[in-house]
N, C-alpha and C positions, 0 to 999 in steps of 0.2 A: 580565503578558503582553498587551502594545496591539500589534494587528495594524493599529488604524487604518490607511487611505488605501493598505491592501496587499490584493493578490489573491493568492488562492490556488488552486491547479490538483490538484482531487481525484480522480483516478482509479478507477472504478469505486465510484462516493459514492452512488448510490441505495438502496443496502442495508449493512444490520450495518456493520463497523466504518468502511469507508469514510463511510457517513451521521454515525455518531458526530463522524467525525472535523471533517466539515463542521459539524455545528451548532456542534460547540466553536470551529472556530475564527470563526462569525459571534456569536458572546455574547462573541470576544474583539475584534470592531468590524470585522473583512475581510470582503472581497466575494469571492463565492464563485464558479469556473465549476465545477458539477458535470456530473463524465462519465459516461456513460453506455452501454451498448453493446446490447442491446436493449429494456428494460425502462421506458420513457418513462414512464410513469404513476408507477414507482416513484418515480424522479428529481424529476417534480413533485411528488410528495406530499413528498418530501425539502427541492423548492424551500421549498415553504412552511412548513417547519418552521424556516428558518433568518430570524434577529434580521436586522436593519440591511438594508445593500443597498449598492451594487444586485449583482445576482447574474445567474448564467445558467448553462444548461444545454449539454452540449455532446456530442455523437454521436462515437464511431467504434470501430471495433475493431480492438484495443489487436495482434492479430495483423498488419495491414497496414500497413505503414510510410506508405503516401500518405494511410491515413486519419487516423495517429499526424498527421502534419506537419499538416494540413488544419485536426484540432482545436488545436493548439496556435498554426497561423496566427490561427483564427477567434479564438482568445480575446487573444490580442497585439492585434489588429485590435479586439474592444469595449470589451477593458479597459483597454489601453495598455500593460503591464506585468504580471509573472507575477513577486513579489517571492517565490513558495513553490512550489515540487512536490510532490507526496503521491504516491507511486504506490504504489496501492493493489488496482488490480487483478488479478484471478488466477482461477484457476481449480485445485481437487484432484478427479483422477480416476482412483477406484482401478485397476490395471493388475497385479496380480500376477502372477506368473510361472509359475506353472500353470496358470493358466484361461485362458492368450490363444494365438492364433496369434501367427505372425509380422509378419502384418501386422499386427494389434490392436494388439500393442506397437508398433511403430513411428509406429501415428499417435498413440496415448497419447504417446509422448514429442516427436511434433514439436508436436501441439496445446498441449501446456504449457510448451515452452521458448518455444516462439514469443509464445504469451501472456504466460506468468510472469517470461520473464528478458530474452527479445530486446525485445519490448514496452515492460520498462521503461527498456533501455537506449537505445532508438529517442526514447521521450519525454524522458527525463534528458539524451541530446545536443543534441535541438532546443531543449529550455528552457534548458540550460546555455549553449548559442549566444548565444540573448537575451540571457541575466542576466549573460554576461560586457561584453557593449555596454553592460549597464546600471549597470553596476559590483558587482553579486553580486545573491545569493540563497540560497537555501536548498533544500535536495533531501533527503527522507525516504523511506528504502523501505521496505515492511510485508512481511518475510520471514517466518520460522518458525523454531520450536523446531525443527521437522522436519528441517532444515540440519543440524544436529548432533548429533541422537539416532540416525537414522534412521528412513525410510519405506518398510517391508518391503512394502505392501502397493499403497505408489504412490514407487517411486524414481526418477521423473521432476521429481515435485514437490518430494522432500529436495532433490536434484540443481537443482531449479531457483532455488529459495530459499538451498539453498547459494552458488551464482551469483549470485546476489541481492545479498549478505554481499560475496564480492570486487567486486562492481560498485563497491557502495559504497563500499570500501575503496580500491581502486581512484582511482575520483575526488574521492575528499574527497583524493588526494594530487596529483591533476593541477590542482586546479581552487583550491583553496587562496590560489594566487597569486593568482587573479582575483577575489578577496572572496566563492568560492561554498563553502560549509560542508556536508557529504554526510553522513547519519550512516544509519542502521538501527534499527528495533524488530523483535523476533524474539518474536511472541504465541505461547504453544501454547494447548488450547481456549480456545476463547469465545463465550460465550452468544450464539448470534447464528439466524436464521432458519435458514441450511444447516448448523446442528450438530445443531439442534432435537429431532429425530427420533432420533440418536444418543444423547442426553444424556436421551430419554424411553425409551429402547430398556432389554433386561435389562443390557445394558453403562455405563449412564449413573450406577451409581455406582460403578462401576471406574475410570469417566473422573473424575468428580470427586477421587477416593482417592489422582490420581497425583501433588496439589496437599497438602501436610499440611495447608492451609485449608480441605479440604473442597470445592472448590468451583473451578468455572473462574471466568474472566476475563471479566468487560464489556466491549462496546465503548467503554461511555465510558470504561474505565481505561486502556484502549489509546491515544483520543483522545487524554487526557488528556500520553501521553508524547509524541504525536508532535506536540503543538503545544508544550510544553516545549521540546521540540528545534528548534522553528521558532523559536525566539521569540528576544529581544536579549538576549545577556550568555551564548550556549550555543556561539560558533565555537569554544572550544577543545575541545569536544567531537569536533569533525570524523572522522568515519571511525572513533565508535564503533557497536557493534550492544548495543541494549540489549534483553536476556529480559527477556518481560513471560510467566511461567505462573508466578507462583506457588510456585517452588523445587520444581517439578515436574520439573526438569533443570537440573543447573546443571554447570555446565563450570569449568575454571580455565585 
């Protein structure tokens, strides 16, 4: 997997899987733009963990469409080209249906579509725009097992990651023609900073137990598939969604 002389556009890359997914792909020779959306310090410490170069960091949130455009101009603009999309960003925020008002629920699900589904699909058109000028690219979206089991507890977030799953499906069938290849990972847990606390909680070996492994998921195993999927000899893959938990749900 040689990413040489290719950029890549990670979304939400200063922490957990996003960051994983950044180092992997600069130990496989790509320059990286990591995004960002408040956490700048995070981001840099991120910068410097990543091999080769050159690299950059880049601002906006992922809810505002002029911010979407802005980063994805700025990074066309230093790097010349976006040979990869990662979108990565997201947000889970529990919203059950006994504890909320009316209003609670309504911003619970416009906060997470807006981030989790419209967001990617905002990013995924502008880069898909470029990469058809440029003759393709590559597009990965990091969904959930949640899509499919369900999320009693936040079904904004099933619901939005489900969305996720048709986006990409979606345009791995529109975009085909144009040399751009769309596919999916769908992680359920994974060790990561905002599990941390759950996974230390009296719940955290019930979460392990749902894995016959024992055990969640790494970031870097998650890396591990979505740079697989980036990488040369994987277009006929287009418009798969691959489970990364560990046979912790499995579908047919």
């Amino acid at each position: 997997m040689d990413f040489k002389d290719q950029t890549v556009l990670v979304t939400g890359a200063s922490r957990g899987i996003g960051r994983a997914i950044a180092v992997q792909f600069a130990e496989q020779g790509a320059s990286l733009a990591i995004h960002y959306n408040r956490n700048r310090g995070a981001a840099e410490e991120c910068l410097s963990q990543l091999k080769g170069g050159p690299h950059m960091i880049v601002q906006a949130d992922v809810s505002v469409a002029e911010e979407i455009k802005s980063m994805v101009e700025t990074v066309i603009k230093k790097m010349d080209r976006i040979h990869v999309l990662v979108n990565n960003a997201g947000i889970f925020r529990e919203h059950p249906v006994p504890s909320l008002n009316y209003e609670e629920w309504q911003d619970a699900w416009r906060r997470t579509i807006d981030i989790n589904l419209i967001g990617s699909a905002n990013a995924a058109f502008l880069v898909a725009r470029h990469m058809i000028e440029k003759g393709g690219g590559k597009i990965v979206n990091v969904t959930s097992r949640g899509a499919f089991r369900g999320e009693p507890d936040a079904p904004a977030y099933g619901a939005s990651k489900a969305g996720q799953n048709a986006l990409s499906q979606s345009l791995a069938k529109a975009l085909a023609p144009h040399n751009i290849y769309v596919c999916a990972v769908a992680p359920g847990w994974v060790k990561t900073d905002m599990a941390e606390e759950a996974l230390a909680s009296s719940e955290g070996d019930a979460i392990r137990n749902q894995s016959p492994m024992g055990r969640v998921a790494t970031p870097k195993e998650v890396a591990k598939a979505v740079v697989f999927l980036s990488s040369e000899g994987t277009d006929y893959l287009t418009g798969c969604i691959v489970d990364i938990n560990g046979a912790s749900y499995l579908r047919t």
